[in-house]
GUTI-576550 format. One record per residue (C-alpha): x negated, y, z; residue in one letter. Coordinates in steps of 0.1 Angstrom, whole numbers, plus 5000, padded with zeros to 4 digits. Layout:
N
XYZa ...
# end
This chain:
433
500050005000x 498750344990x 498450665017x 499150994999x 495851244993x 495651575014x 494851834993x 493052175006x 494752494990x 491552714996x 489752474979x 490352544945x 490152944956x 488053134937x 484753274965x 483853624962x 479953634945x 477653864961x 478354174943x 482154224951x 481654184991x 478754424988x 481454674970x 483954634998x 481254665024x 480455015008x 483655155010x 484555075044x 481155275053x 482655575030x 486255555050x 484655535084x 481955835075x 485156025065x 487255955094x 483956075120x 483956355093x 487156465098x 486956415136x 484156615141x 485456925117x 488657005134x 491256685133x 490256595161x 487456815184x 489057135179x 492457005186x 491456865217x 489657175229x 492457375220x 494957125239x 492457195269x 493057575273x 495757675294x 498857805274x 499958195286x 504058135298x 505958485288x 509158535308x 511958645293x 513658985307x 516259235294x 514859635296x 516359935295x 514460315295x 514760565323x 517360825311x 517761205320x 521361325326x 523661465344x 525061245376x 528461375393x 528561235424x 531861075442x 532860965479x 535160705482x 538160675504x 541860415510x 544560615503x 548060535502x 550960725479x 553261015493x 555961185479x 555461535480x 558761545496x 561161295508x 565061295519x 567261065532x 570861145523x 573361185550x 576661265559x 577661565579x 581361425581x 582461105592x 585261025569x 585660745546x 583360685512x 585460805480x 582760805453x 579260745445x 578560965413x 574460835406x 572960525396x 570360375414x 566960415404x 568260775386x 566361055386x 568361355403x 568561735396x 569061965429x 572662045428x 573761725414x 576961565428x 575761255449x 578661115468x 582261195475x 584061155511x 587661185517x 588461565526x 592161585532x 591861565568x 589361825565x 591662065542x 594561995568x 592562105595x 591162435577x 595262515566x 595762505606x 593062765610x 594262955588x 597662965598x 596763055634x 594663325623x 597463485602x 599663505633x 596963675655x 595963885627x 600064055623x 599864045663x 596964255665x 598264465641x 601464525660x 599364585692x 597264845674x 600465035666x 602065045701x 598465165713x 598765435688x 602465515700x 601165495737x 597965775731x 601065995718x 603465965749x 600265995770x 599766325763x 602966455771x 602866245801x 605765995785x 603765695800x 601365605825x 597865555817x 598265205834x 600265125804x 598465285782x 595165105794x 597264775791x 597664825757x 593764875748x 593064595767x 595664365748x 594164495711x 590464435724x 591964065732x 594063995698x 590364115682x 588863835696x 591363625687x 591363675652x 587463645654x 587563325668x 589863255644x 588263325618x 585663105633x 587362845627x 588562895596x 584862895585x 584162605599x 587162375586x 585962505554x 582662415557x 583462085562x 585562035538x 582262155517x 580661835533x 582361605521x 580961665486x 577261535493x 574861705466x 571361655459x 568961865479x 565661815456x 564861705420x 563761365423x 564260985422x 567060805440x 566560485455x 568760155458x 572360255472x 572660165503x 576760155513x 579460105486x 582460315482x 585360295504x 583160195539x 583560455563x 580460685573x 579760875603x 577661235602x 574161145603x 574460785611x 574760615575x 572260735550x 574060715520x 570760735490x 567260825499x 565161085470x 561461095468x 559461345446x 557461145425x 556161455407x 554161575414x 553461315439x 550561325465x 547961075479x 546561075513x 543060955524x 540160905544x 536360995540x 533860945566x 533161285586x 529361285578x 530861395538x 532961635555x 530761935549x 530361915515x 533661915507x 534262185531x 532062385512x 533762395478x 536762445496x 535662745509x 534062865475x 538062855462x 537062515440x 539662235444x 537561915438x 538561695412x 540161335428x 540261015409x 543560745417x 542260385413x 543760045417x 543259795442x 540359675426x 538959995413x 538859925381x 541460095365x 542060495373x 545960565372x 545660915378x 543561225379x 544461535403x 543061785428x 542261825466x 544862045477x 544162015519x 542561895544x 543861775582x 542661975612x 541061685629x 538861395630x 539961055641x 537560945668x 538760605668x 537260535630x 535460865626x 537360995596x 538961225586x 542561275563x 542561495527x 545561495507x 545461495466x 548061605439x 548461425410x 550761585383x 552361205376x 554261255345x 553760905336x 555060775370x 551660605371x 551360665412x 554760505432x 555460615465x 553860385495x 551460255467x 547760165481x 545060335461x 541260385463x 540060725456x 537660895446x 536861245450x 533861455431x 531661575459x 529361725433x 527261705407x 523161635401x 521461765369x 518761635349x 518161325373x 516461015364x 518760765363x 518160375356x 520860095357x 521559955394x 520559645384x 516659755377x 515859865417x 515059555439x 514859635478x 511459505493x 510759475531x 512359735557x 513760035532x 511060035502x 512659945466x 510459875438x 511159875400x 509159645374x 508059855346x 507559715307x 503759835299x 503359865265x 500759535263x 504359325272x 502959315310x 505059465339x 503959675368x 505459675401x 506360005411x 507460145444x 510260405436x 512360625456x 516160545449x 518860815453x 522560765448x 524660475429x 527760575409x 528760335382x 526560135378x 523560395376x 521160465399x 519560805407x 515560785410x 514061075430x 510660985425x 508160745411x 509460715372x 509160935345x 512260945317x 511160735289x 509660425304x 511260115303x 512059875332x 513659535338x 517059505347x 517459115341x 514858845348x 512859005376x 513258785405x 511058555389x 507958855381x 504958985399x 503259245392x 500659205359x 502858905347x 503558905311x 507258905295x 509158835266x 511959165261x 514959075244x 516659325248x 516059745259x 519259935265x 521659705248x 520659685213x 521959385201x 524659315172x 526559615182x 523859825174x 524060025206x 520960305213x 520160465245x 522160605266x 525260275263x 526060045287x 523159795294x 524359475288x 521659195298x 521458915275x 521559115244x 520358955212x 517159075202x 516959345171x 514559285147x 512059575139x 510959645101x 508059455106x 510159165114x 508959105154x 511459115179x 513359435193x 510659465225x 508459575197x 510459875186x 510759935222x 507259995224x 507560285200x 510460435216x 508060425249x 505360565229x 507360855215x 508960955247x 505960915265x 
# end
């Protein structure tokens, strides 16, 4: 029996000769010359010493320049809404309720018919007078006659003087009579004037408070109550230490300009003007009262509304201002701003900070107008560290310049040499320097 032949494949496989494997021996060497080559000229050495140096990290922060204008200072106080004047509608009468001529809610004219009551017993009453005083008028008449009779038959000694005296003294009586008659009379027909209820100032009547046909007694049952709503007032407090100041334009014949705000203060409702101040300070919170007119034509201010206001004290030219957000308070009272140099480094600057009113911040000293300081990002600076700006007084895609509202974040604005918008900044620094 036969066994099968093993056959080797490489066998038959033709062997390189001499000349070939020296061939592929010579371009490895060229491959591997290259590769140290190419490692030595910069793939790979210079790489490596460049991934060695320590990279510079910029931090990005929002700028805005140090502005000169005109600052009005304000003092804030609560305040709640007066009327100027305020009634509550009674009756003088009591009588029963006939009619009830506005609507509620109405605005009123002085004058105008408010509410009816029932007068007959009234007009009875005043036709009793009347009649009573008719009958003591004719008697006095009658007496002054006789007394005139009597003077005549005294002189021929007709009469007495007894009964002449007698006579004098009943006219002097009947006079009284008829005065206190007529007393009366006046009376009866004044309240019969009662009982039509008018309006005793131009204003706005509230809800109605009895219906018609109850009965009402005199000043028991209000029967509609008006407020003045305009003008209307505001009353409020400021602390006593602002006192003076305000005192002073006062005095001068100024009435300072006062601001209504909402609850918030955010929105202003109204503007008006100081019109007095109280005669006292409360020792208990160390305030004291003003009261404001506002002309209120658009019913903006209600009565018993809670307001903040605001009243110009006065008013700073040329100051330096920069936004709030740029001064950070250091130990004790010292603030300190971080100022944009123009090699994109910051300096930490101690500064002297004035007054805050809307968002601005007066700088008394330490800054000159022009420079540019950080209003976002500098918690995380010291002083020589280097920043990115992206961003100086707004400019962003709504174009804003200087002077707007500085809104951190803003895009950055591309310059015409195509860098970011810290670089244009840099020129504005440099020109207003």
């Amino acid at each position: 029996m036969s066994h099968p032949t093993l056959v080797n494949p490489n066998e038959n496989a033709p062997r390189p000769t001499g000349g070939s494997a020296k061939l592929i021996l010579l371009v490895a060497l060229v491959l591997l010359a290259a590769g140290v080559w190419w490692f030595l000229r910069g793939g790979g050495g210079r790489g490596a010493a460049e991934d060695k140096k320590p990279k510079v990290l910029k931090t990005s922060v929002t700028s805005a320049q140090v502005e000169v204008r005109d600052v009005a200072l304000s003092l804030s106080g609560l305040g709640t809404v007066v009327p100027l004047h305020a009634v509550a509608v009674k009756s003088r009468v009591d009588g029963q309720l006939m009619a009830v001529h506005y609507k509620e809610g109405q605005v009123v004219h002085e004058g105008d018919l408010l509410a009816v009551i029932d007068e007959r017993p009234f007009k009875a009453q005043l036709e009793q007078f009347q009649g009573q005083l008719a009958r003591d008028e004719a008697q006095l008449v009658n007496a002054r006659l006789d007394l005139k009779r009597y003077q005549e038959l005294i002189r021929i000694n007709a009469i007495p003087q007894q009964q002449l005296d007698t006579q004098a003294a009943l006219v002097r009586q009947l006079e009284g009579a008829v005065k206190s008659d007529q007393g009366q009379v006046d009376n009866a027909r004044l309240q019969v004037g009662y009982c039509r209820i008018a309006a005793p100032l131009t204003g706005r009547v509230g809800l109605r408070p009895v219906d018609p046909g109850n009965m009402v007694q005199a000043s028991n049952q209000v029967l509609a109550v008006i407020t003045q709503v305009q003008p209307i007032a505001v009353i409020f407090t400021i602390p006593e230490d602002s006192l003076p100041g305000v005192m002073r334009k006062m005095a001068a014949g100024e009435q300072p300009a006062v601001e209504a705000y909402d609850r918030e203060q955010r929105v202003r409702l109204a503007q008006g003007t100081l019109t007095s101040i109280d005669n006292q300070i409360d020792q208990s919170t160390g305030t004291i009262r003003l009261k404001a007119q506002f002309d209120n034509r658009g019913l903006e201010l209600f009565p018993n509304q809670f307001v903040n206001a605001r009243i110009m004290a006065e008013t700073i030219k040329d100051a330096l201002t920069v936004p709030a957000a740029a001064v950070q308070r250091g130990q004790g009272t010292s603030a300190l701003v971080y100022v944009v140099k123009e090699d994109d480094t910051v300096e930490a600057r101690q500064v002297e900070p004035g007054a805050s009113v809307g968002g601005v911040t007066v700088i008394r000293s330490g800054l000159a107008a022009g420079e540019s300081v950080v209003i976002e990002g500098g918690d995380k600076l010291r002083d020589g560290a280097p920043v990115s700006v992206k961003g100086e007084n707004g400019k962003g895609r709504d174009g804003g310049g200087a002077g707007g509202e500085t809104r951190p974040g803003a895009p950055e604005q591309p310059g015409k040499d195509g860098g970011a918008g810290h670089k244009s900044g840099t020129k504005a620094r440099q020109g207003g320097a």
